[in-house]
C-alpha positions, 0 to 999 in steps of 0.5 A: 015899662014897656019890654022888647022882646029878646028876638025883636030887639036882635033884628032892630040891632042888627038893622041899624048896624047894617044902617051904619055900614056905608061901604064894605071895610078896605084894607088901608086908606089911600096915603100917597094922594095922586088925582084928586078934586075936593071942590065945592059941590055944585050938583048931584046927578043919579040914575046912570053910570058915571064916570070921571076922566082923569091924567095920572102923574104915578106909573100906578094906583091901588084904590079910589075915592067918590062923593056918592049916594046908595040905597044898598047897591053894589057898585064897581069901579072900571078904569078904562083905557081912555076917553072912547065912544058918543059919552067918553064911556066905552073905552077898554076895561084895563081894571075892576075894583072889589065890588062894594055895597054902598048904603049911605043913610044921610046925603053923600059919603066917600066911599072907598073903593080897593082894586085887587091888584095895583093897576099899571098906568102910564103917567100922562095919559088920559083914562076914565074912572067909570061907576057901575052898578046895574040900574044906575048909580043913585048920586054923585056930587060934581063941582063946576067952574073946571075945578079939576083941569086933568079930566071931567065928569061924565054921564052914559048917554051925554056927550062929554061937551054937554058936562064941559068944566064939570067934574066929580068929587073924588080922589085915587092914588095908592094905599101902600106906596112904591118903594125902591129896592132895599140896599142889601138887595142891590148890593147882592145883585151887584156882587152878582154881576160882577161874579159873571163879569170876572167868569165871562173873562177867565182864560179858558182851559187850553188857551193861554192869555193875549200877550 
């Protein structure tokens, strides 16, 4: 029988844990769904930035979702301000995800990309979830037949017209959720309030009382 040798056999476990990492490990999964398209894949497109409009419904989110391709990149993801520009690509950077190492070994994977800090949005507007790495993105899957109606896919270098009805797969929202204040802590600041009240009307020293 044939033995590997002990340092061998260290670099080929290590080699194939790094093989069977697709993305760095995030903190939660995404448990309040806002945007999201999970269509029949259609296409992939590589070699480019990408990016895919989208029209929140929740005042913020905290992380998001792509169906996508790597050979060991690091990718981001910038949320922009709004469809500018020839390819929909060159509006303001209003946030930056964590940077994640994307090595997919067979086809395409969700990868999960954190943002730093939960990203204000106003519900109703229009903003771009944009894929970035130096080089180009090495794939993306995108469905037809407009199967997400609150934005589309985009291409660096194409115009928005050119990817009409086309959208990629992906899916944002919040890994914790918005929460009200405690009860404890709204009846604290009513008793409060009420204190200043009941202080701003006492009679000062030295007048006496409207009668």
């Amino acid at each position: 029988m044939k033995h590997t040798p002990l340092p061998a056999m260290s670099c080929a476990v290590g080699l194939m844990l790094l093989l069977g990492i697709a993305t760095a490990p995030y903190a939660a999964p995404i448990t309040r769904v806002d945007q999201q398209n999970g269509g029949i894949v259609a296409g992939t497109n590589g070699g480019a930035s990408f990016g895919q409009s989208f029209t929140p419904t929740l005042p913020a989110i905290d992380a998001i979702e792509f169906l996508m391709a790597g050979l060991g990149q690091t990718v981001v993801v910038n949320i922009l301000d709004g469809l500018a520009g020839a390819d929909g690509l060159g509006g303001s950077v209003i946030a930056t995800s964590d940077p994640v190492t994307v090595f997919t070994l067979s086809g395409q994977q969700n990868i999960h990309f954190d943002f730093p800090a939960r990203v204000a949005l106003t519900p109703g507007q229009i903003y771009v979830a944009q894929l970035f790495t130096p080089g180009g993105i090495e794939g993306v899957s995108w469905t037809a037949g407009d199967a997400y109606t609150g934005g589309q896919f985009l291409q660096e270098g194409l115009a928005p017209s050119n990817l009409a009805g086309q959208d990629l797969i992906f899916i944002e929202g919040l890994t914790h959720p918005i929460t009200a204040p405690e009860p404890g802590w709204l009846f604290s600041l009513g008793l409060l309030g009420a204190g200043l009240a009941a202080r701003r009307n006492r009679p000062r020293r030295g007048t006496r009382p409207a009668g």
